[in-house]
C-alpha positions in Angstrom: 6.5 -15.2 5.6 7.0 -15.7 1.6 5.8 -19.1 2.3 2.7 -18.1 4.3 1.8 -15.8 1.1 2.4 -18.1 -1.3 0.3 -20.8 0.0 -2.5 -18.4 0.5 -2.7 -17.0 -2.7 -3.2 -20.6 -4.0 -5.8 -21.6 -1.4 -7.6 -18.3 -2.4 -7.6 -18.6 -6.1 -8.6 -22.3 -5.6 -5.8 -23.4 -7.0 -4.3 -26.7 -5.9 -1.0 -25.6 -3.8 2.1 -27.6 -5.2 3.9 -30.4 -3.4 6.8 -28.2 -2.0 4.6 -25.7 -1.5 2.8 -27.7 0.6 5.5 -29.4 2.6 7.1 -26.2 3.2 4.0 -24.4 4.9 3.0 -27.5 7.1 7.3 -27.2 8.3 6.6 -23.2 9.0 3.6 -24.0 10.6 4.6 -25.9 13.0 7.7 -24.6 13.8 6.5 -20.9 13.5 2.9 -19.9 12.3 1.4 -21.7 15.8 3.6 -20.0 18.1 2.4 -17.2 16.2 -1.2 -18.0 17.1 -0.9 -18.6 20.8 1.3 -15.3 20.9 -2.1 -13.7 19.7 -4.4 -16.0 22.3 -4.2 -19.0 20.3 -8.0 -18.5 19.1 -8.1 -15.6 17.1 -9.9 -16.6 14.2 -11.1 -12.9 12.7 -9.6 -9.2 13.1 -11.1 -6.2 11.3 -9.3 -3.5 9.7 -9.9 -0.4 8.6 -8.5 3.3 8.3 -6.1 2.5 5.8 -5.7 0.2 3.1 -3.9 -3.5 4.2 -1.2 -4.7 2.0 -1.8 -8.1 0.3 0.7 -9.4 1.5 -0.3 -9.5 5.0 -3.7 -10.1 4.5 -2.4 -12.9 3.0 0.5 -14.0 5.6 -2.2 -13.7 8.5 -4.8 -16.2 6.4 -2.3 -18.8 6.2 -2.1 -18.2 10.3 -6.3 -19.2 10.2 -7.1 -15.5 10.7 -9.2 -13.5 8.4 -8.8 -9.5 8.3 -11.7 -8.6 7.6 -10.9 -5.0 5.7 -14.2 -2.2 5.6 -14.2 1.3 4.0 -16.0 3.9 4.9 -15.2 8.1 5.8 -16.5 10.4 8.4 -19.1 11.5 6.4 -20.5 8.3 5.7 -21.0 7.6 9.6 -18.0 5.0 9.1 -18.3 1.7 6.9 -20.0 1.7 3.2 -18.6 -1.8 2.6 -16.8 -4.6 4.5 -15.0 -8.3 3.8 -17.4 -10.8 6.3 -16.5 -14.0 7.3 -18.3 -15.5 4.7 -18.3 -12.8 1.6 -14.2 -12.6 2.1 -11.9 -11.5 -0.7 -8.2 -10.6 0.1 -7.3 -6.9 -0.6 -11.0 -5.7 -1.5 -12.6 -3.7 1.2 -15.5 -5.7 0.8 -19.3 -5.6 -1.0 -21.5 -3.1 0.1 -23.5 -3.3 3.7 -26.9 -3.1 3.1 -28.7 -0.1 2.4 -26.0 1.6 0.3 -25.2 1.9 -3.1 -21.5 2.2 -4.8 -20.8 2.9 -7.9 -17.3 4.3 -9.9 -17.4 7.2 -11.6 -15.4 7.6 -15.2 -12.7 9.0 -13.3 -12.4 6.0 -11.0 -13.3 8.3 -8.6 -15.9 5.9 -5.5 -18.9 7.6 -5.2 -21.4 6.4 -2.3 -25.3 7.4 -1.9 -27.1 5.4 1.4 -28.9 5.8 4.6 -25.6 6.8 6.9 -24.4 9.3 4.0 -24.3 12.8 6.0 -26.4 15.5 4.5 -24.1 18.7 4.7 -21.5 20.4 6.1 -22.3 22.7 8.8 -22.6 26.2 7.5 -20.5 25.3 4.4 -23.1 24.9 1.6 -20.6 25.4 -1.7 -18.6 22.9 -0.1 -21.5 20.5 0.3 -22.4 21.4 -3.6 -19.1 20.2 -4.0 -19.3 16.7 -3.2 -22.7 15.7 -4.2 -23.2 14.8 -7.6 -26.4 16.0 -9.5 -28.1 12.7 -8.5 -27.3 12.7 -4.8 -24.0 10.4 -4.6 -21.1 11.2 -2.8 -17.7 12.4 -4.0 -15.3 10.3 -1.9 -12.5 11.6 -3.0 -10.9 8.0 -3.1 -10.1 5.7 -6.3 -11.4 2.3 -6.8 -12.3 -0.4 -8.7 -15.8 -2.7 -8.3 -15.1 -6.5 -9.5 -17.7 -8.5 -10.8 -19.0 -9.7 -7.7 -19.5 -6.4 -5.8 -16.2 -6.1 -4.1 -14.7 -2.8 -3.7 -10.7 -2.4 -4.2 -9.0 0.9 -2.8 -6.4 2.3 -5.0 -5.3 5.6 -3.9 -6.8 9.3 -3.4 -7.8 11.3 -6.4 -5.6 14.1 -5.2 -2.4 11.9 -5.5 -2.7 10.3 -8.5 -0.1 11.1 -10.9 -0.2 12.6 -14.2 3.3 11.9 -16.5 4.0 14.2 -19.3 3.0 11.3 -21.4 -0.3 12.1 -19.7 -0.4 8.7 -18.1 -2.6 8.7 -14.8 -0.5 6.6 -12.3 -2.0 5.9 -8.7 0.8 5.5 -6.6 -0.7 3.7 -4.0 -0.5 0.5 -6.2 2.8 0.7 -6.7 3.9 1.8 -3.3 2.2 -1.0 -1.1 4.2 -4.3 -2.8 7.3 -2.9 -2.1 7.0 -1.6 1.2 6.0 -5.6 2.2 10.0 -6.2 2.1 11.7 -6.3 5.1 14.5 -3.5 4.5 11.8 -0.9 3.1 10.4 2.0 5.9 9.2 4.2 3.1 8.4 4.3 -0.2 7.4 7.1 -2.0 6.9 7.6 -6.1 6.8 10.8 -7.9 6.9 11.8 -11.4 4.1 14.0 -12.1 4.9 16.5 -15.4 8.0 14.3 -16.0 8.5 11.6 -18.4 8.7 8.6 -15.9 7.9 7.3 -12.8 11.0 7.5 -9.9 10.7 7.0 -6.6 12.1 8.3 -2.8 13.1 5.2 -0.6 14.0 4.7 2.9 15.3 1.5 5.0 13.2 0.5 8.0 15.3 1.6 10.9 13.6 -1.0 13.1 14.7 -4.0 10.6 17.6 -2.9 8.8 20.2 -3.8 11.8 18.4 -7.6 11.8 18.7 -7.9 8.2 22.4 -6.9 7.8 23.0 -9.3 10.3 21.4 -11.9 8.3 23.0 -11.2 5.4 26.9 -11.4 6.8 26.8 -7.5 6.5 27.9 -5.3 9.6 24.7 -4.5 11.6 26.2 -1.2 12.8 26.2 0.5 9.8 24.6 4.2 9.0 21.9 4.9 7.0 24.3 6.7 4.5 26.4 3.4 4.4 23.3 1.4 3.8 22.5 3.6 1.7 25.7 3.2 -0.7 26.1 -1.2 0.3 25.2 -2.8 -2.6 24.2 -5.5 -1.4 21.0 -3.4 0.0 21.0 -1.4 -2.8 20.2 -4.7 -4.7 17.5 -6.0 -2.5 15.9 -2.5 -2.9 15.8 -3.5 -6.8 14.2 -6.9 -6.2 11.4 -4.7 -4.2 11.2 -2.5 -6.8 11.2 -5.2 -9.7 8.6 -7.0 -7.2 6.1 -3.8 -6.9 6.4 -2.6 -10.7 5.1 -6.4 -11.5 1.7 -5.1 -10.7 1.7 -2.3 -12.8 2.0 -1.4 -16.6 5.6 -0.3 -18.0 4.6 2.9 -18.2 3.3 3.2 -14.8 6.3 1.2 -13.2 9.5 3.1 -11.7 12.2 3.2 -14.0 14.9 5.1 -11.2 14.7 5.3 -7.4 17.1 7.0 -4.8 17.8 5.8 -1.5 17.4 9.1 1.2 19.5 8.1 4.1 16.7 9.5 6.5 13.7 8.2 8.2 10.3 9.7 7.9 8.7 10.8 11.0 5.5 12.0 12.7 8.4 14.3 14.1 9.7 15.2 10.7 6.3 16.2 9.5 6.5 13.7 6.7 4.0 11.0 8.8 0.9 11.6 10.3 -0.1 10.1 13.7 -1.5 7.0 11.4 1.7 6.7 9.6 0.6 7.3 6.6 2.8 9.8 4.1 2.9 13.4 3.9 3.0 13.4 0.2 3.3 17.0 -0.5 5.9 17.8 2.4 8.0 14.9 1.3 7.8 16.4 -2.3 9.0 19.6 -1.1 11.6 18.9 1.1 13.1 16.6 -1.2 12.8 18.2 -4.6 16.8 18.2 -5.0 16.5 14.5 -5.0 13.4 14.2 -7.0 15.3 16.4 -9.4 18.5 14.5 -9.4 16.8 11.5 -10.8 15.5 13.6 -13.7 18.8 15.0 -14.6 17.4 18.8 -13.7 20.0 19.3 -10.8 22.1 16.6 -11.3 23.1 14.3 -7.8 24.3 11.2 -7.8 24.2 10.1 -4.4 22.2 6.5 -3.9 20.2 7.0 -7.5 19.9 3.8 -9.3 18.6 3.4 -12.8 16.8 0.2 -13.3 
């Protein structure tokens, strides 16, 4: 898969894709990437994808496959999509330029605002909340941070209501640090906290599904617990090299300086997922505020915390 990234992060940035690069790929493909494609009809040449934001990473492992996802954004109250990637205005984790007929702009907060012809009016019998979300020249409060590049496309970066605030005062959207390091294999969850407290930290779980298969692969003993894998450090260090991968795309005071690994899986069933998957962030912060204040030295544990 590292090899399917890699080679499409060069084809996308027009950059001319180095020998082993090269050799590599055309091996994997052969071998792997078209069994891939007939699994998936063997014609598949675009998917869209919405609802959430899609990692680089696989937006970039499925374009080495010959298949462009082709990400939108849009909310309920903008009858669905505002912008979209299209087969031929593509750009690999944007959601897109705007469709016709609406405008986006960012506000000073990076908060995305949105005025166009499918933006709803008002919410049924609520009018302070409607006040709420319009601003005095009619755009709409999404309540989701972004950025606009200089060709139109909009990037997703996290909800406004998450972001992060250190004691430094240093806004940190988690998202953006989150998403790289949830693309390794061993990672289920990955959650970082910090705010009011002098660095970033982060919860961590291993991917139930994956982590048998991975022990395996690494002459480790594939029956092992959560709590074991939690301890091995041998997992313990390829949580690091996620870690080290995901704070590569952020500043040093944004990046996570210590991380603990909770030998539990979050669940729809646990209440810490929703029936999307995505994360519960203020349940997880509550039911795991021992751990969150281990790493901070307020009620010291040392169970499975790391400091990088």
């Amino acid at each position: 898969a590292q090899v399917a990234v890699q080679h499409s992060q060069k084809v996308m940035a027009g950059e001319k894709v180095p020998f082993g690069l090269k050799l590599k790929f055309k091996l994997y493909d052969k071998l792997v990437f078209s069994t891939l494609r007939e699994k998936m009809g063997g014609r598949v040449r675009f998917a869209v994808s919405g609802s959430a934001p899609l990692s680089h990473y696989l937006g970039h492992f499925y374009h080495s496959l010959g298949i462009k996802i082709l990400e939108g954004y849009g909310l309920t109250e903008t009858t669905a999509p505002v912008t979209v990637n299209l087969p031929d205005k593509f750009k690999i984790g944007t959601v897109g330029p705007a469709l016709p007929g609406h405008t986006v702009r960012i506000a000073d907060d990076g908060e995305i605002e949105v005025k166009g012809l499918d933006v709803f009016k008002e919410y049924w019998n609520n009018p302070e909340a409607t006040k709420a979300v319009f601003t005095d020249d009619g755009f709409f409060r999404t309540g989701d941070l972004g950025s606009l590049d200089s060709d139109g496309y909009l990037t997703i970066t996290g909800r406004k209501k998450e972001i992060i605030v250190t004691a430094g005062g240093k806004n940190v959207a988690p998202a953006g640090l989150e998403d790289p390091i949830r693309s390794f294999t061993v990672i289920g969850q990955v959650v970082a906290v910090g705010d009011q407290k002098p660095f970033i930290s982060a919860l961590v779980t291993l991917d139930t599904e994956m982590l048998p298969t991975w022990l395996k692969n690494n002459g480790l003993d594939a029956t092992m617990s959560l709590e074991e894998a939690a301890q091995n450090p041998v997992v313990r260090a390829e949580v690091q090299r996620a870690i080290d991968h995901g704070n590569k795309y952020v500043s040093r005071a944004e990046s996570i300086r210590k991380w603990v690994i909770l030998p539990t899986e979050f669940t729809e069933a646990s209440g810490h997922l929703t029936p999307k998957m995505s994360i519960k962030r203020d349940n997880i912060l509550r039911d795991f505020a021992g751990e969150i204040a281990g790493m901070y030295g307020e009620n010291p544990q040392t169970e499975a915390v790391h400091t990088s």
